[in-house]
C-alpha positions, 0 to 999 in steps of 0.5 A, spaced: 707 300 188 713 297 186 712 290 182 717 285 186 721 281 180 719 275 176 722 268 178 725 264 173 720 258 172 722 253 178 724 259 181 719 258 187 722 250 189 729 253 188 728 258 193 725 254 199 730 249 198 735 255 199 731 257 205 732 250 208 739 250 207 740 256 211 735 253 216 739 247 217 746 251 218 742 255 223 739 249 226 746 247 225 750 252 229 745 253 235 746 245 236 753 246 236 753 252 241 748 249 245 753 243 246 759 248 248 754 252 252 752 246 256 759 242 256 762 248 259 757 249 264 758 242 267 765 242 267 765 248 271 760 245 275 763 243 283 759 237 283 763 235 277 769 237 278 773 231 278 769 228 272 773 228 266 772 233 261 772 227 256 766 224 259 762 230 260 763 232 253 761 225 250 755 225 255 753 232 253 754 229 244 750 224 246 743 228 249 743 233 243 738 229 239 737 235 234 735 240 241 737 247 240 735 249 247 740 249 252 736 249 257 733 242 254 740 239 253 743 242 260 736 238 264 738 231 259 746 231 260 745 233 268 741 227 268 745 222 263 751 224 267 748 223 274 747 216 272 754 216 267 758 219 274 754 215 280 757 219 284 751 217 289 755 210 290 760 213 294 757 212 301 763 215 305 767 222 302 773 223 299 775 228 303 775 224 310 778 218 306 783 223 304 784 226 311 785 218 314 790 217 309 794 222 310 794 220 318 794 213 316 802 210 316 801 205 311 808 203 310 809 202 316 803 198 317 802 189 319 798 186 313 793 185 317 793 192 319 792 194 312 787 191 310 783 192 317 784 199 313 784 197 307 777 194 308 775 200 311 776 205 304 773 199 300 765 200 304 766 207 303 763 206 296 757 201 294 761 196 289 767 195 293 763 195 300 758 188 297 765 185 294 768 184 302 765 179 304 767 175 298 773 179 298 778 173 301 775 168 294 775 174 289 782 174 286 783 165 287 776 165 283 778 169 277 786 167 278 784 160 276 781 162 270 786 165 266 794 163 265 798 168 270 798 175 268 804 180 267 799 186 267 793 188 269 788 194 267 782 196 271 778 199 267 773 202 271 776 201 277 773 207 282 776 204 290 777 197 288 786 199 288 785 198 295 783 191 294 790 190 292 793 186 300 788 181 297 791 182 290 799 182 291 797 175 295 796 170 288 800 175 283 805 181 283 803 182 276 803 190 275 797 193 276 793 199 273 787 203 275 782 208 270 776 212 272 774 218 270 773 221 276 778 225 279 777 224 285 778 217 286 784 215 282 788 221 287 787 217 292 788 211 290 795 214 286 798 216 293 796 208 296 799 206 291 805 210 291 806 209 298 804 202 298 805 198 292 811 202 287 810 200 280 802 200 281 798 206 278 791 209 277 790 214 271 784 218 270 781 215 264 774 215 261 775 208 258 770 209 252 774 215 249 780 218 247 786 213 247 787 206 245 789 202 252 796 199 252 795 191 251 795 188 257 793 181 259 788 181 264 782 186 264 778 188 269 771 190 268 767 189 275 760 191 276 760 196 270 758 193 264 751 194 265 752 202 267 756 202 261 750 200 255 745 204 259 750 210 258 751 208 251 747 202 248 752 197 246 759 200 248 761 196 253 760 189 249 765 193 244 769 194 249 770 188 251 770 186 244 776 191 242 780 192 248 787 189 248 787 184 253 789 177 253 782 176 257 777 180 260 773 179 267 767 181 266 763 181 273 756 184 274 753 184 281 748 178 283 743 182 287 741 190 285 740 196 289 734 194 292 736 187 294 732 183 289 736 178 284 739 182 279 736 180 273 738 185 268 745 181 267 741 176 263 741 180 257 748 182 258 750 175 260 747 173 252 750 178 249 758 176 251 756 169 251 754 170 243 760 175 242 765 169 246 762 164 241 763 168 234 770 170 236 773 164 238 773 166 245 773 161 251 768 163 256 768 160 262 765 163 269 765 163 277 759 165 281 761 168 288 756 170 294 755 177 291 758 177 284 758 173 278 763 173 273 765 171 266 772 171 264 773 171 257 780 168 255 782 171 247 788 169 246 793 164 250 
């Protein structure tokens, strides 16, 4: 029988403490593997393919939660970035907007032509589709409540570039749309190629990478409340950090089921108490279908 050698006095506590320290190093790397097992494997996905990469990764970080099951932190990233993509929200497919352009002489068209067209693409996804019967209001209404801008940056703008016959009608201020699906700022790029030079959609996913060039009107429409629930708090830091002369924020009067939408109070109070603290002038304009708050920064 061979005797195991003595430990020093407080040996035992220095040895579990070496112990743990491993297992957190272990515990450590499987977390990260996990993380880079499971990004890979949506961003190889096809019902993300067009999601930006950046988006995935951020969506992917942020379910980890100390899980080292890849199996665990697949089911909640799928399930985050349903939500985070909402690709369900597109009613129409890309594909068929795609083959209608393509047909379509657009440069060519009468401007009642375009938007006959225009408003055709827009009803393809939810948001823009309840926006059309406001739509002849919509530019007048948040126009009004900011000086006349040179640039315009839609943060999150998915089909709402094919807003822009209605747009072009009260400013010729340059326009520039982000999303982080690809398969919408292609589209709406080649619009805006052929349609409106000097305008531009961008793949960009607006909570990470990059800062966003100064601009002097943002847009935020329908979206801030999609962005807290991806991540508590990131859409009133966005609004609060973007450069921009001022920012529209707009949420949508009744939710997806047809009731009024109640869940824009909080957020409501949030940037109310953000505009006091800052110094900004809040004001705001409320259209059949969508409310907005436009927060002038600076003059």
């Amino acid at each position: 029988m061979v005797t195991p050698p003595s430990r020093p006095a407080g040996g035992d506590a220095a040895a579990r403490a070496d112990d743990m320290t491993r297992e957190r190093r272990r515990a450590g790397n499987t977390t990260e593997d996990a993380t880079a097992t499971v990004t890979a494997r949506l961003a190889g996905a096809a019902k993300y393919r067009d999601v930006h990469p950046d988006t995935i990764a951020d969506v992917v970080a942020g379910q980890r939660d100390g899980t080292t099951d890849p199996a665990e932190l697949e089911r909640r990233s799928r399930a985050r970035l349903h939500k985070v993509a909402a690709l369900h929200l597109l009613t129409g497919r890309l594909a068929a907007l795609r083959r209608g352009m393509d047909k379509a002489d657009l440069a060519g068209m009468a401007e009642p032509e375009l938007r006959a067209w225009c408003r055709e693409v827009l009803a393809a996804h939810v948001s823009t589709g309840e926006r059309l019967p406001d739509l002849d209001r919509f530019y007048p209404a948040v126009l009004d409540l900011v000086p006349p801008p040179a640039t315009i940056a839609d943060l999150a703008c998915a089909l709402n570039p094919f807003t822009l016959p209605w747009l072009r009608e009260h400013t010729d201020a340059g326009y520039t749309g982000y999303d982080l699906n690809a398969g919408f700022v292609g589209l709406a790029e080649d619009f805006l190629t052929r349609v409106y030079p000097g305008s531009h959609a961008e793949q960009r996913d607006v909570l990470v990478g990059s800062s966003l060039p100064d601009v002097d009107l943002a847009l935020l429409l329908k979206t801030y409340h999609c962005i807290e629930d991806r991540r508590r708090g990131a859409a009133l830091s966005l609004v609060d950090q973007v450069p921009a002369a001022a920012v529209v924020v707009s949420f949508p009067t009744r939710a997806m089921n047809g009731r009024a939408a109640v869940f824009a109070r909080r957020h409501v109070a949030d940037l109310t108490e953000l505009a006091d603290r800052r110094g900004w002038r809040l004001d705001r304009a409320t259209l059949d279908t969508e409310d907005l708050l436009v927060i002038t920064k600076r003059h």
